[in-house]
ZATITOR-86353 format. One record per residue (C-alpha): residue number from 1; y, x, z; residue in one letter. Coordinates in steps of 0.5 Angstrom, whole numbers, plus 500, padded with zeros to 3 digits. Layout:
N
i->NUM | yy->Y | xx->X | zz->Z | aa->A;
...
***
This chain:
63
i->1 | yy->551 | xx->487 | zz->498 | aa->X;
i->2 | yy->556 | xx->492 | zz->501 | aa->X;
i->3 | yy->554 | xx->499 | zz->501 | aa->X;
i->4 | yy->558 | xx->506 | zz->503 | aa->X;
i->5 | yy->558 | xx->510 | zz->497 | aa->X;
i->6 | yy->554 | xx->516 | zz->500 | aa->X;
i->7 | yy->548 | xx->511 | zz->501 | aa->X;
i->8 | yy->547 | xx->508 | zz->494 | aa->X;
i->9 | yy->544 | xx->515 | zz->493 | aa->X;
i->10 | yy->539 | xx->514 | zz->498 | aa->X;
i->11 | yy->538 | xx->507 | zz->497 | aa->X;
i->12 | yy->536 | xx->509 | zz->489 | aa->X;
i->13 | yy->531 | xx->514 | zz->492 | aa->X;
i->14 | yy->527 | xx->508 | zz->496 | aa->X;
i->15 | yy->527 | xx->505 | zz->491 | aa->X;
i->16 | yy->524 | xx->508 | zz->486 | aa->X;
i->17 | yy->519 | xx->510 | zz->492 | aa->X;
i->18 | yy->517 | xx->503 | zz->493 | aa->X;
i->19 | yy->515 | xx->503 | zz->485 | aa->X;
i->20 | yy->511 | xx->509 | zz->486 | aa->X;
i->21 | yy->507 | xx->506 | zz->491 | aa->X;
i->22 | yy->506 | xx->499 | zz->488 | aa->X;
i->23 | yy->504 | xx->503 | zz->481 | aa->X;
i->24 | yy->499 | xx->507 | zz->485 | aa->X;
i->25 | yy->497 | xx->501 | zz->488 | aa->X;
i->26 | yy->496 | xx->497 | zz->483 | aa->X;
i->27 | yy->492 | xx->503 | zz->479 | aa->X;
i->28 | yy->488 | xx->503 | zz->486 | aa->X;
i->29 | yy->486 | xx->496 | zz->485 | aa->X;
i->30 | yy->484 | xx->497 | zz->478 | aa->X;
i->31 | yy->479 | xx->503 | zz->481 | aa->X;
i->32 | yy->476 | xx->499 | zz->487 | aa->X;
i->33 | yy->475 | xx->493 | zz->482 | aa->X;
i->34 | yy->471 | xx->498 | zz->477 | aa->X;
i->35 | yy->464 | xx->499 | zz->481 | aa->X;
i->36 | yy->458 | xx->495 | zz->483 | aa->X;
i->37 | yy->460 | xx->489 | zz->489 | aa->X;
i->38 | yy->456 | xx->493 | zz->493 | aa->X;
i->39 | yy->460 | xx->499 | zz->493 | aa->X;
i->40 | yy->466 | xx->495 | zz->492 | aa->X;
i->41 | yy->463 | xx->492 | zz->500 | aa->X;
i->42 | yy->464 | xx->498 | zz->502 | aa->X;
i->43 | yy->470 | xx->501 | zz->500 | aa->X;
i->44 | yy->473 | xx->495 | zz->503 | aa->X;
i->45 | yy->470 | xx->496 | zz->509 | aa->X;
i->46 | yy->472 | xx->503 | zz->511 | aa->X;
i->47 | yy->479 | xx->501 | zz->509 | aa->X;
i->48 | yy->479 | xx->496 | zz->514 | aa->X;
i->49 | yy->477 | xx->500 | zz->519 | aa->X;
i->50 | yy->482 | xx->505 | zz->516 | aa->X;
i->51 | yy->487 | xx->500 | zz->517 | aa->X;
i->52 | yy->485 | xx->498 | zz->524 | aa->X;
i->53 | yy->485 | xx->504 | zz->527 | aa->X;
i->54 | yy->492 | xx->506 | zz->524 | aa->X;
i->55 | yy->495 | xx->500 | zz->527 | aa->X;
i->56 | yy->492 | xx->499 | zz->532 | aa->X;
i->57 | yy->490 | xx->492 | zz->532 | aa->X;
i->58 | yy->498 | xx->491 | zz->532 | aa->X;
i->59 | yy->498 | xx->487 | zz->525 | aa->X;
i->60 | yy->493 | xx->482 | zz->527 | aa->X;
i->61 | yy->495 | xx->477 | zz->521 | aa->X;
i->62 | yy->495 | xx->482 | zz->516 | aa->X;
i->63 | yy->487 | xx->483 | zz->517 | aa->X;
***
């Protein structure tokens, strides 16, 4: 992959978010795990509702 020098730095940077979000997910998924089913239920009910109304309803097949 061919990248102009100026945009490595930016690149490196993008990066280096994505591995931060996906630590933060996995440490999210690891504290959603940890209660009760029923409490695990509703987390995942309000996030999803979370998400619906962030996306809109766009993204069906990520439902």
């Amino acid at each position: 992959m061919s990248l102009p020098n100026d945009a490595v730095p930016v690149v490196l940077n993008l990066i280096d978010h994505l591995h931060q979000t996906r630590r933060e997910l996995r440490a999210l998924t690891r504290a959603i795990e940890e209660p009760p089913e029923d409490v695990r239920y509703s987390i995942v009910s309000v996030s999803h509702g979370l998400h619906v109304r962030t996306n809109r309803g766009d993204d069906d097949d990520e439902r």
